[in-house]
C-alpha positions as CSV (number, residue, x, y, z in Angstrom):
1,X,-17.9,-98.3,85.1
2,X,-14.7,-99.9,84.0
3,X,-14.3,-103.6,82.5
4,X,-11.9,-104.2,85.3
5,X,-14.7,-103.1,88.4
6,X,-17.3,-105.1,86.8
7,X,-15.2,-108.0,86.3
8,X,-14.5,-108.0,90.3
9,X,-18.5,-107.7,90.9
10,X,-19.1,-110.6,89.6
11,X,-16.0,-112.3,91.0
12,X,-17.8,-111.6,94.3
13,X,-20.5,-112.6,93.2
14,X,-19.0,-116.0,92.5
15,X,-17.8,-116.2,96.3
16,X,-21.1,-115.0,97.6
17,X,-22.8,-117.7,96.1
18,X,-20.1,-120.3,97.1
19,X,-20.1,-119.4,100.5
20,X,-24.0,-119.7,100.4
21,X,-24.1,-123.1,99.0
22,X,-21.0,-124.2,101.6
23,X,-21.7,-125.3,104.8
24,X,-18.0,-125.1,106.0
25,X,-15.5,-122.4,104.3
26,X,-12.0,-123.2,105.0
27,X,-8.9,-120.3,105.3
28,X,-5.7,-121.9,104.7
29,X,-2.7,-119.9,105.0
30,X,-0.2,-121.0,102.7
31,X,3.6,-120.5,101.9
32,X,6.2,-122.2,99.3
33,X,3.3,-125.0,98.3
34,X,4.5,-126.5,94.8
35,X,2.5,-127.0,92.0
36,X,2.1,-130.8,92.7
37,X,1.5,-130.3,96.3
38,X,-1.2,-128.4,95.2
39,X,-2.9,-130.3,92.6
40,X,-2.4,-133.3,94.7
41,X,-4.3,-131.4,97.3
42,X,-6.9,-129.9,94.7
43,X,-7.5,-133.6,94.5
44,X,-8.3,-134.9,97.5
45,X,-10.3,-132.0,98.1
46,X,-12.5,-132.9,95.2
47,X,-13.0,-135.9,96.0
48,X,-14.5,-135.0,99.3
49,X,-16.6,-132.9,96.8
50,X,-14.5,-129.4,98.3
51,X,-13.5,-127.0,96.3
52,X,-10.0,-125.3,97.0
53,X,-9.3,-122.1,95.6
54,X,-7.4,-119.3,95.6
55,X,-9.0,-115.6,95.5
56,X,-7.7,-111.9,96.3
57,X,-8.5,-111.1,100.1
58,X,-10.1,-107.9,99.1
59,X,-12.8,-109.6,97.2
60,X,-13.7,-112.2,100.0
61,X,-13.6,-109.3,102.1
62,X,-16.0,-107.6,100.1
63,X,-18.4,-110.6,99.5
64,X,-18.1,-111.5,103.6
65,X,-19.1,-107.8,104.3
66,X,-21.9,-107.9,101.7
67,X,-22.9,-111.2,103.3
68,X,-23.0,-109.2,106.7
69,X,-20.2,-111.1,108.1
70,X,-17.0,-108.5,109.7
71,X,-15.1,-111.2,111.7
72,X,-12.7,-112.3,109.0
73,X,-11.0,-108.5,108.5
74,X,-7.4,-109.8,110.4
75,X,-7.4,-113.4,108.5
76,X,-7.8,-112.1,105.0
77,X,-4.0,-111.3,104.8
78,X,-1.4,-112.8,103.4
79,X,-1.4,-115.6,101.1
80,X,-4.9,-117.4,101.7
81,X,-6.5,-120.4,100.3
82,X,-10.3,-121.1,100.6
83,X,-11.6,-124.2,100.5
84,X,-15.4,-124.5,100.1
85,X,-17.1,-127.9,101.2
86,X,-20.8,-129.4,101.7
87,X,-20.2,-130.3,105.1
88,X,-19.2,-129.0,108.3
89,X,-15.3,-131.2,109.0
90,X,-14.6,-132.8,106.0
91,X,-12.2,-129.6,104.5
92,X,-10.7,-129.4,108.3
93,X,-10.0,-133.0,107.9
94,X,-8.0,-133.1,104.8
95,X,-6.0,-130.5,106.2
96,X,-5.2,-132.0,108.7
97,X,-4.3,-135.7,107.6
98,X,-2.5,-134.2,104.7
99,X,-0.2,-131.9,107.3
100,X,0.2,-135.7,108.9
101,X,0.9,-137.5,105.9
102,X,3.2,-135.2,104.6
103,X,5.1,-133.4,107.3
104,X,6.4,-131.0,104.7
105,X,2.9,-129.7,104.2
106,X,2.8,-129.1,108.1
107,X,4.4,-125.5,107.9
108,X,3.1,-124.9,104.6
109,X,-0.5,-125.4,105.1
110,X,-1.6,-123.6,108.1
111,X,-5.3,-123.0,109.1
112,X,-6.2,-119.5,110.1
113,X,-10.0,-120.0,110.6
114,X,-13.1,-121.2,109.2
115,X,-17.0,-119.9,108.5
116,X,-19.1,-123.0,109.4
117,X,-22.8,-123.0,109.8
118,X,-22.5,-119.1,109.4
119,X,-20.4,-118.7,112.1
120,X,-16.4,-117.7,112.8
121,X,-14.4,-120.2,113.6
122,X,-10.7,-120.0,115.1
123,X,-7.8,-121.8,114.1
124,X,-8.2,-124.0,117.3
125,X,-11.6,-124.6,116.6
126,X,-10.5,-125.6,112.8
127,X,-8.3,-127.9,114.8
128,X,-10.9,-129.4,117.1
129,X,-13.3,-129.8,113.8
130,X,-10.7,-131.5,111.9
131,X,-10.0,-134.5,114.5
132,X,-14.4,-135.2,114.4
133,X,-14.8,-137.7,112.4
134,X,-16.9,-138.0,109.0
135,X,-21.0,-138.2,109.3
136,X,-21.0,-141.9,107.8
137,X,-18.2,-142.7,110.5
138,X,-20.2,-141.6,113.1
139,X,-23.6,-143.4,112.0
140,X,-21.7,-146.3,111.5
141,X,-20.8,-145.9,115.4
142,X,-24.4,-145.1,116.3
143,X,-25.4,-148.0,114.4
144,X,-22.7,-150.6,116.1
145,X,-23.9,-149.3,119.4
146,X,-27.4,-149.8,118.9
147,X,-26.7,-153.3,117.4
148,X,-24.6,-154.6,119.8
149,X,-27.5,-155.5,122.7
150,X,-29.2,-157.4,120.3
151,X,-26.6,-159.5,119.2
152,X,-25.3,-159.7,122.4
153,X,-28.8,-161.3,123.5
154,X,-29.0,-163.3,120.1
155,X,-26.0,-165.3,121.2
156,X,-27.0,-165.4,124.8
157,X,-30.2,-167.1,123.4
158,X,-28.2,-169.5,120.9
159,X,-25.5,-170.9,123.7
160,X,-28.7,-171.3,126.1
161,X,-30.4,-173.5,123.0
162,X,-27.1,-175.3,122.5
163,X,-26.6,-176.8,125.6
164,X,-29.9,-177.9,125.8
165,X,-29.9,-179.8,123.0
C-alpha cells in the first residue's frame, strides 16, 4: 500500500472519530470566503468549543459510509466546510448570526445540511435548529417560569403584611 492511501486512512479515521465525539456535524457550503472571514469564523466557532474544518468530500464520504450513514452522497459536492460541535444548535447558530451580522457572509456561507443526533438533517431543518436557542438560555427560561409563582405570591404576602401594619 502506498504512503499516499495510508495517509487518507487515517485522515478518515480522524473524521470517524470526530463525527463520533460530535453531537451535531455541520455542512457549510462555502464560496469567495477570505482568509479573515475565516479565521474570524474559526473563532467564534471555538469558542462555542466547535471545530470548523475543511476536508476532501471523498474522505467524509468514505468515513459517513464506514459509519453506515448514505444520506450525505448529493451534499458532499462542491466546496464544503464541516463544523463539528458538542451540542445539537450551537454550530447552526453561529451560522446563522454570523450570515446576520455580516450580510456579506450571507451568500458565502450557506448550509447544505447537518448530522445531529445520528440523523440527516436538511438545510431547512439546519435553519429551524439554528433559531433554537442555547441549553443555558432555555434553563434559564424554565427557571424564570418556575420562579415567577413564588415571587409573585411572596409579594402578594408582603403588600398584605404592609397594610396591616
Amino acid at each position: 500500500m502506498s504512503d499516499n492511501f495510508e495517509a487518507k486512512k487515517v485522515v478518515v479515521e480522524e473524521i470517524k472519530e470526530k463525527i463520533n465525539a460530535s453531537k451535531s456535524v455541520v455542512l457549510v457550503h462555502y464560496e469567495r470566503v477570505t482568509v479573515a472571514e475565516s479565521t474570524d469564523l474559526r473563532r467564534k466557532f471555538q469558542a462555542a468549543s466547535c471545530e470548523y474544518k475543511v476536508y476532501k468530500n471523498t474522505l467524509v464520504r468514505k468515513a459517513f459510509e464506514e459509519l453506515g450513514v448514505d444520506k450525505f452522497h448529493d451534499d458532499l459536492n462542491g466546496a464544503t466546510a464541516f463544523v463539528f460541535c458538542p451540542d445539537e444548535t450551537s454550530g447552526c447558530s453561529i451560522l446563522a448570526k454570523a450570515a446576520k451580522d455580516t450580510p456579506a457572509l450571507s451568500d458565502k456561507l450557506v448550509p447544505k445540511s447537518a448530522y445531529v443526533n445520528g440523523a440527516y438533517v436538511d438545510a431547512e431543518g439546519v435553519k429551524k435548529l439554528a433559531a433554537i436557542p442555547s441549553r443555558e438560555v432555555l434553563i434559564a427560561k424554565m427557571l424564570g417560569c418556575l420562579q415567577a409563582p413564588i415571587a409573585n405570591f411572596a409579594y402578594v404576602l408582603k403588600a398584605i403584611a404592609d397594610q396591616k401594619s
